[in-house]
C-alpha positions in Angstrom: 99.4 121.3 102.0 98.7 119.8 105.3 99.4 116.1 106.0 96.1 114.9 107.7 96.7 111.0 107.7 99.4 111.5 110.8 96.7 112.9 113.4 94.0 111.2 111.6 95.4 107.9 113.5 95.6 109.0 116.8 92.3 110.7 117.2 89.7 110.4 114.7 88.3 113.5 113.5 84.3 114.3 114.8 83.4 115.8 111.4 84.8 113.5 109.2 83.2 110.2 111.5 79.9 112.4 111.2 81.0 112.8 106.8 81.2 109.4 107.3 78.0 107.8 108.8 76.1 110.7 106.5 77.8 109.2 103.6 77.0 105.2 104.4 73.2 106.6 104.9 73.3 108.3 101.5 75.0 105.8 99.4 72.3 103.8 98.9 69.8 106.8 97.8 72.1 109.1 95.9 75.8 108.1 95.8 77.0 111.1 94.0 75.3 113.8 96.7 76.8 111.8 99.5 80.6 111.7 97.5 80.2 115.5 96.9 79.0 116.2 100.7 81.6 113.8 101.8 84.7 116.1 99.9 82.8 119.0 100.9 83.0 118.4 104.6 86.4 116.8 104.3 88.1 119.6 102.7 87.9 122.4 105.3 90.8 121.6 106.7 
């Protein structure tokens, strides 16, 4: 289990602001495709 949060603060992570802005564009259409896109991109760590 890796501990994300720590480096999360001192540079933010490219794919997760990109998981991010695609999210806040799909919430309004489809909010369950962007939450399960969202987790999707999140979890390759």
């Amino acid at each position: 289990m890796k501990i994300v949060h720590l480096n999360k603060e001192k540079q933010p992570d490219p794919v997760e602001e990109l998981a991010r802005v695609l999210v806040a564009k799909w919430r309004k259409k489809d909010k369950e495709k962007a939450e399960r896109k969202y987790a999707h991109l999140t979890s390759k760590k």
